[in-house]
C-alpha positions in Angstrom: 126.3 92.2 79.3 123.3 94.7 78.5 123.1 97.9 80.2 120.0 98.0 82.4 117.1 100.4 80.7 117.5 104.0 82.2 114.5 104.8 84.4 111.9 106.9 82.8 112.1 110.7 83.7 109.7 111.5 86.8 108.8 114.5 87.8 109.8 115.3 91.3 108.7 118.3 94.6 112.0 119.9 93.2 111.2 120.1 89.6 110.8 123.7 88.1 107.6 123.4 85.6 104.7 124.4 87.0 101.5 121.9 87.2 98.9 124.4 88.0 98.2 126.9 85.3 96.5 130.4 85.9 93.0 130.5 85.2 93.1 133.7 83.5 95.4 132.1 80.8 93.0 129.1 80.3 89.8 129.0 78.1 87.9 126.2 79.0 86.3 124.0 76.8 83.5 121.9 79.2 82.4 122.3 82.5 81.2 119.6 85.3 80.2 120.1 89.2 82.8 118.0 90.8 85.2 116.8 89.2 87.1 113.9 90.2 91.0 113.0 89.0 91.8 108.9 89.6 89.2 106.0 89.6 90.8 103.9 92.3 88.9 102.9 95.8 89.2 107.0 96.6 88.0 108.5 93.3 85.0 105.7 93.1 84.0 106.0 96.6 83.7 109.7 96.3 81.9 109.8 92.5 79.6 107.9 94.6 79.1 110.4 97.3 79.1 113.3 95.4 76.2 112.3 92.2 73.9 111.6 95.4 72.2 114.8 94.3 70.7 114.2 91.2 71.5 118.3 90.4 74.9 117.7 90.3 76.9 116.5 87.2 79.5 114.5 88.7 83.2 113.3 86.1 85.8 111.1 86.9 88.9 110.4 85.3 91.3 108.0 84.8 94.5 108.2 83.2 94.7 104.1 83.0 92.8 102.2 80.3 90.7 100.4 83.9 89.7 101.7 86.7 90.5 100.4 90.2 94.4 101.4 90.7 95.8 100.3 93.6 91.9 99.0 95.0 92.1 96.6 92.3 95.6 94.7 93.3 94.3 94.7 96.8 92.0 91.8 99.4 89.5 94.7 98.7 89.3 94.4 102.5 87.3 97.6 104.2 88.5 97.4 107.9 85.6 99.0 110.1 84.3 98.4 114.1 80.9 98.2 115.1 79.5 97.6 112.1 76.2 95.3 112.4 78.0 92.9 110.4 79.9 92.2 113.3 77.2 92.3 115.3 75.2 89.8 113.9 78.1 87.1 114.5 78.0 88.4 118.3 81.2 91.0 118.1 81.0 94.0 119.8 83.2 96.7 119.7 83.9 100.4 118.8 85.3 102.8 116.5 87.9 103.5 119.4 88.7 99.9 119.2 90.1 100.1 115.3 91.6 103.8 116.7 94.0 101.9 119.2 95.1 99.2 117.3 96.0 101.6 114.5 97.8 104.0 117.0 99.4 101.5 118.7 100.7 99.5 115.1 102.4 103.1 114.3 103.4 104.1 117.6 100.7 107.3 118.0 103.1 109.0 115.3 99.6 109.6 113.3 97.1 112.3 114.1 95.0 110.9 116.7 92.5 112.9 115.9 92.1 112.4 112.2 92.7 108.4 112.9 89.8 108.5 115.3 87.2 110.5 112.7 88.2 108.0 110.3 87.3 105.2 112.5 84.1 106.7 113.3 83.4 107.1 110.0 84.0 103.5 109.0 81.0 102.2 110.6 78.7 104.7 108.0 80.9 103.8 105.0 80.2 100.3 105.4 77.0 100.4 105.7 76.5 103.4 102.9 78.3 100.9 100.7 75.9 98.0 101.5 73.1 99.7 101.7 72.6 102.5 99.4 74.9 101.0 97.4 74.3 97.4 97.1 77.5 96.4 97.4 78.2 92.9 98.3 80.7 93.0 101.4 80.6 89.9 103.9 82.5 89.8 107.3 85.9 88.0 107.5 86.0 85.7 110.9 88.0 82.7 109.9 91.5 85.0 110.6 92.7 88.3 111.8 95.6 90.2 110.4 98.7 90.9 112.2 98.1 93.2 115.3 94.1 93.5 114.6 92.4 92.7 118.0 89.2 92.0 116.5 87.4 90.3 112.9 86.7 94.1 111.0 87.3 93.1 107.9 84.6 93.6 105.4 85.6 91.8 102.2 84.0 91.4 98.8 83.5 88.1 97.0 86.5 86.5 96.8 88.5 88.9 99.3 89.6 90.5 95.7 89.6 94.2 95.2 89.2 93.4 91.8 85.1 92.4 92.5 84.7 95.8 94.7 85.6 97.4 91.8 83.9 96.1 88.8 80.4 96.8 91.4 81.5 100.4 91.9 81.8 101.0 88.5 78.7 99.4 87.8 77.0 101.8 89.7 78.6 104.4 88.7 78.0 104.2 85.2 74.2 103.4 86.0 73.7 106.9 87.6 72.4 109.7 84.8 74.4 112.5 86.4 78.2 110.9 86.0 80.6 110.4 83.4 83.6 107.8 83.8 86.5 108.3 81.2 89.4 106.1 81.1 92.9 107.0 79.1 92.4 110.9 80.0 94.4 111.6 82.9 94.4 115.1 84.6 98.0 117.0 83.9 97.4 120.0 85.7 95.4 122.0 87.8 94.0 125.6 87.0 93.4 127.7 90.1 92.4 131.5 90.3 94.2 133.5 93.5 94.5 130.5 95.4 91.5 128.6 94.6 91.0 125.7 92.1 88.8 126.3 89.4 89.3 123.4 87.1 91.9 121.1 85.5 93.9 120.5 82.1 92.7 116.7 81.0 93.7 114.8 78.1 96.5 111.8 76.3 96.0 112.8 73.3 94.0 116.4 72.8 94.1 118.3 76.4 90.6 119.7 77.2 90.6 122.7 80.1 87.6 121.2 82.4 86.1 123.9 84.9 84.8 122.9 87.9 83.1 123.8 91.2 85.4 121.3 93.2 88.1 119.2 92.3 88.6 115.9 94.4 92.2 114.3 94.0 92.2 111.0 93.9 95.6 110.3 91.8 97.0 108.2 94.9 100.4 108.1 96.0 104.0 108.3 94.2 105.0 104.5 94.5 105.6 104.5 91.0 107.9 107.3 90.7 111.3 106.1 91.8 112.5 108.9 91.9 110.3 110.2 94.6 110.6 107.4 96.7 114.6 107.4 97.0 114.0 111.1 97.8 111.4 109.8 101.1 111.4 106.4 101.8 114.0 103.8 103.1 116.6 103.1 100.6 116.1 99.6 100.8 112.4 99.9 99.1 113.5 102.1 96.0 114.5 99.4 94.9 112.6 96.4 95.7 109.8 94.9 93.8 106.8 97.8 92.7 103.5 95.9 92.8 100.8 98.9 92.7 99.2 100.6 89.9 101.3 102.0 87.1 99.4 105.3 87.2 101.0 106.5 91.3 103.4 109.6 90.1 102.7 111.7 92.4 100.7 114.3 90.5 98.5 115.1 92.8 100.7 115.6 95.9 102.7 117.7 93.5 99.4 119.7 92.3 98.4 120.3 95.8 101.5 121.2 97.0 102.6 123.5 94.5 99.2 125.6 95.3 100.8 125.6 99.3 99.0 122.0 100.2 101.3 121.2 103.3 102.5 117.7 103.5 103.3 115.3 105.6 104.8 111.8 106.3 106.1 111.4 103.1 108.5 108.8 104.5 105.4 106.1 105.0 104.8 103.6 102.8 103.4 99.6 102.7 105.3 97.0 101.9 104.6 93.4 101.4 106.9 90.5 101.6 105.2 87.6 100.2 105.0 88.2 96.2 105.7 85.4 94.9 109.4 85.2 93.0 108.8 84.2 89.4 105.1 84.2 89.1 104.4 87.4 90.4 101.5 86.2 92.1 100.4 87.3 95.5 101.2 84.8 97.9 98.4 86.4 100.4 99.5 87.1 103.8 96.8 84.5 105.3 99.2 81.6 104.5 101.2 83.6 107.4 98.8 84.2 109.7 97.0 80.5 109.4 100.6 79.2 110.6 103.1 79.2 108.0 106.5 80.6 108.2 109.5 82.6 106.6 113.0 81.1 106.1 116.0 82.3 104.2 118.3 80.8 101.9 120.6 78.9 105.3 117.1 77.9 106.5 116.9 80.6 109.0 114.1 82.4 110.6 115.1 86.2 110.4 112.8 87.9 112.1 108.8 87.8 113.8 106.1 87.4 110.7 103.5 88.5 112.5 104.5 91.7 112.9 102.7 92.5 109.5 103.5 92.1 105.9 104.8 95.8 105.2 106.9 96.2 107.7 108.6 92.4 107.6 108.6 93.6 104.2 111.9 95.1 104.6 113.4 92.2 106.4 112.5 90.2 102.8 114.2 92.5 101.1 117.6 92.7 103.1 117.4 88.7 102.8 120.7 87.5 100.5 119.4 87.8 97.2 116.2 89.8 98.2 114.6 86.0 98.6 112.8 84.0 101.1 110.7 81.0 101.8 107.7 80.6 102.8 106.6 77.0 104.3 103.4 75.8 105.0 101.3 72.9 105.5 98.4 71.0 103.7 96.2 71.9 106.5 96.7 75.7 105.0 96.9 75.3 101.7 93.0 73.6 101.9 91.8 76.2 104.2 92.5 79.2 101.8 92.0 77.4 98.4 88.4 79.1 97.3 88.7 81.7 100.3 91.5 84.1 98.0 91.3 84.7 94.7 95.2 85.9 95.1 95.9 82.8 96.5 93.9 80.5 93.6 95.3 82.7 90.8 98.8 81.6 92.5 98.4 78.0 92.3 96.7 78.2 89.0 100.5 80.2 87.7 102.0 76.7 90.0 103.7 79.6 92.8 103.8 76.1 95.0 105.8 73.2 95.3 104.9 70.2 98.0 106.8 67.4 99.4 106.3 64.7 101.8 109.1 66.1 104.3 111.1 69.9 105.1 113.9 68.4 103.7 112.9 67.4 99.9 110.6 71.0 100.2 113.6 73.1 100.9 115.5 70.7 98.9 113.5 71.8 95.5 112.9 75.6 97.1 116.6 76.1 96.8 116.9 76.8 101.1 119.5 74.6 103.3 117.3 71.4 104.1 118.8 70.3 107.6 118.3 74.2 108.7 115.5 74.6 107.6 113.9 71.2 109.2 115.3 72.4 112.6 113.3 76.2 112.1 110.4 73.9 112.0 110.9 71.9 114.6 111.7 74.3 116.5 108.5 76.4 115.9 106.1 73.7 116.3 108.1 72.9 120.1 107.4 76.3 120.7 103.4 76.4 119.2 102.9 73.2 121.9 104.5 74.9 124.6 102.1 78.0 124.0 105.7 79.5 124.2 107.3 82.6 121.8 109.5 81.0 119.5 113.2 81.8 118.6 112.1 85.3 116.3 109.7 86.0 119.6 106.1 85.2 117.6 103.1 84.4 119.4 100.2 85.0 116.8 99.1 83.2 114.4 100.6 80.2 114.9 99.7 76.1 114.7 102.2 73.4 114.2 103.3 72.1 110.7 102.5 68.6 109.3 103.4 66.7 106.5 103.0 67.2 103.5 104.3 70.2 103.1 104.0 73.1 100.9 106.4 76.1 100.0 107.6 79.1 97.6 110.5 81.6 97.1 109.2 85.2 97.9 110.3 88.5 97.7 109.4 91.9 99.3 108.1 94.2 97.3 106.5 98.6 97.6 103.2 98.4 97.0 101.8 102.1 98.0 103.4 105.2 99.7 101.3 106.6 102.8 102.0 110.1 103.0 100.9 113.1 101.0 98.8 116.5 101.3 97.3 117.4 104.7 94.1 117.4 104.7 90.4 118.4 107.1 88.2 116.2 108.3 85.9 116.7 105.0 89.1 115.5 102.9 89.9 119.3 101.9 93.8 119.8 101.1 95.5 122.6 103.8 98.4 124.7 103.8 100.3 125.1 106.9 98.5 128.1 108.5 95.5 125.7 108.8 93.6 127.8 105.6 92.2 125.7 102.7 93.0 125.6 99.2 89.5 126.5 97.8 88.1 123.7 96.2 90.5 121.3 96.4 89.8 118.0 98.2 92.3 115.2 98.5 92.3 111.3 100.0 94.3 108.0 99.4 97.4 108.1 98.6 96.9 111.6 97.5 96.6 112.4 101.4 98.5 112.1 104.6 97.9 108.3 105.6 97.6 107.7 109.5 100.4 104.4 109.7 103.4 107.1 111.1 106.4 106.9 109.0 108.2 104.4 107.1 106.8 100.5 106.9 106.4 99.4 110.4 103.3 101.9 111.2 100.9 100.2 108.4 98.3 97.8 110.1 96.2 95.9 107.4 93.6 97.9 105.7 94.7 101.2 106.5 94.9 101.9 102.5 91.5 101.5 102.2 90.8 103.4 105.0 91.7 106.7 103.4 91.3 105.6 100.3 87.4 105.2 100.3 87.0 107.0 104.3 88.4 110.3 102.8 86.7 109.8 99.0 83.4 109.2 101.0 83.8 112.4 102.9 84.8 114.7 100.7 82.2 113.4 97.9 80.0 114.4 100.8 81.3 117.6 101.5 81.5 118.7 98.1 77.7 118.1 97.2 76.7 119.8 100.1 78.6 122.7 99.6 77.1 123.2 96.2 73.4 123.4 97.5 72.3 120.4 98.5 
């Protein structure tokens, strides 16, 4: 038998070489305004905000050969309340709303405070995004995700983040004042008693960049495994990964080597419905339209609609890492078009269908006489208007022939914690001071799901991801003389 690959070398909090490099040992060789490090939904959003002044020269950078990181693999989904979106279809609500169900999904373990800014700010983003921006974002009311009391959802075509992000770039590289590079990621900081003064960029030849403010947008450390056995539940480390390539760490790491305080580092979303062999995203709508999870004995093993991170783990602890999803035709019609995810899955043939539960979990591989009875006994319990045997209430309608399945596994998609940071997105140490000119959001910055999985609540990656890239984009032109 093969030995399994050894895992790449990662750089961890505990590792000795220093990522931020005196300024008075650096020569630099360009200089921008603001400069930006990661084009995913934080760095985008906030090369938007910041080249709003036209004085400004504005650079982004991206160690990938694509923009869009972890904002790419996503719905592209912007969760915001009291939008007029919303209001146009007759929903009213408010930004304290959103606040609640987000406190209440982690248990108020995140900062109230910074939760509720963010959800006031949502309303503006939207609306920026739409209308300064021309972005084309349309209101999702056909279905609600886990523990969301209202339709907030504002999704691009196709609910893919892949669309957002192909029109942020757009208009990005249509304004005169920026400059998007791909395959030159930023490898260390250069700060000046304290304060950041530029960065060391470059794969091939490095380049010292100075600039006025430095946003970090590098998201989280997902992809350094080493990181995540040192914060998050042992069970993840070694699940599925199923976010961007390019989520190290480096920023957390830059930020807090220059005293950034950090916080839960434990948090982190998980999914549990990626589909086992494809790879595809089997998107959590299938769930929340009425289907259900099984494991190999044809057991339920635990309340779906609790939210796809967070049952995430359950998934993984299943024997094997492996579960089954069942649904119905009914479903399967009422999402086909609606999700790219879910299209690009039955393109790469993620489903099987049969005429009964039995031949379905027959040629899925799970116990069919089990898994007939989880069913049946889920669709007594939808026609009672009862909680079935794993204690779910939402989301639910009754399954009827013919029948569709997959096998599943959990996977790690992002981590949620990172450097603390102001309500302008600017990094802090523990005494509450600011590392001059530093600015940080995404992954890059403490999320507000709590700790571990069970805090995430549906969108709250995008959240911070393009709520803190708006805001310090903002801040940082304004500071420089707007």
């Amino acid at each position: 038998m093969a030995s399994p690959e050894p895992e790449p070398q990662q750089r961890t909090l505990d590792d000795a070489s220093a990522e931020v490099v005196s300024a008075d040992e650096v020569e630099f060789d360009v200089e921008t305004d603001v400069l930006v490090a990661g084009g995913g939904g934080c760095g985008l959003t906030a090369t938007l905000a910041a080249c709003e002044n036209d004085d400004l020269t504005v650079t982004l950078l991206e160690k990938s050969d694509e923009v869009g990181g972890n904002a790419a693999l996503s719905t592209g989904m912007i969760p915001a309340a009291g939008t007029r979106l919303q209001k146009e279809v007759g929903i009213e609500e408010t930004p304290a709303d959103m606040a609640r169900d987000i406190l209440e999904k982690n248990g108020y373990e995140a900062d109230e405070e910074m939760v509720q800014h963010l959800c006031e700010n949502s309303v503006d983003l939207v609306h920026w995004l739409v209308d300064d921006w021309d972005l084309s974002l349309h209101l999702v009311d056909d279905f609600k995700y886990p523990k969301h009391s209202e339709y907030r959802m504002h999704a691009p075509p196709g609910r893919n983040g892949e669309n957002l992000v192909v029109e942020m770039k757009e208009r990005i590289e249509a304004e005169e004042n920026t400059e998007l590079l791909t395959n030159t990621p930023v490898t260390k900081l250069v700060a000046k008693d304290g304060a950041v003064e530029g960065v060391i960029a470059g794969a091939v030849r490095e380049e010292a960049i100075r600039a006025e403010k430095v946003i970090l947008a590098t998201d989280g450390f997902a992809g350094n495994k080493q990181m995540v056995r040192t914060f998050c539940d042992e069970d993840i480390a070694d699940a599925l990964y199923y976010g961007s390539d390019g989520n190290t760490g480096d920023g957390i790491r830059w930020g807090a080597e220059l005293g950034g305080e950090l916080a839960s580092m434990d948090a982190y979303q998980g999914h549990a419905t990626v589909v086992r062999g494809t790879g595809a995203l089997s998107t959590y709508a299938v769930v929340m339209n009425g289907g259900i999870l099984v494991n190999v004995d044809g057991e339920r093993f635990g309340n779906e609609s609790k939210g796809y991170s967070q049952f995430a783990l359950d998934v993984v602890r299943q024997p094997d890492g492996v579960a089954y999803e069942i649904f119905d035709e009914r479903i399967f019609e009422k999402l086909q078009g609606e999700f790219d995810d879910f299209d690009r899955a039955v393109d790469l043939g993620s489903y099987v269908s049969a005429d009964s539960v039995e031949a379905l979990a027959d040629e899925l591989g799970c116990a069919p006489e089990a898994t007939r009875e989880a069913v049946e006994a889920y669709n007594a319990a939808v026609e009672a208007d009862e909680p079935d045997e794993v204690g779910r209430l939402d989301g639910r309608n009754t399954l009827s022939p013919p029948f569709y399945g997959t096998q599943v596994t959990g996977s790690l998609f992002h981590t949620q914690g990172g450097l603390v940071v102001d309500e302008h997105g600017r990094v802090l140490r523990e005494d509450d001071s600011t590392v001059g000119n530093l600015y940080a959001g995404g992954g890059c910055a403490t999320g507000i799901s709590g700790h571990g999985a069970d805090g995430y609540l549906s969108g709250n990656g995008l959240t911070t991801a393009m709520g803190f890239g708006r805001l310090a984009g903002i801040h940082a032109r304004q500071s420089l003389g707007e």
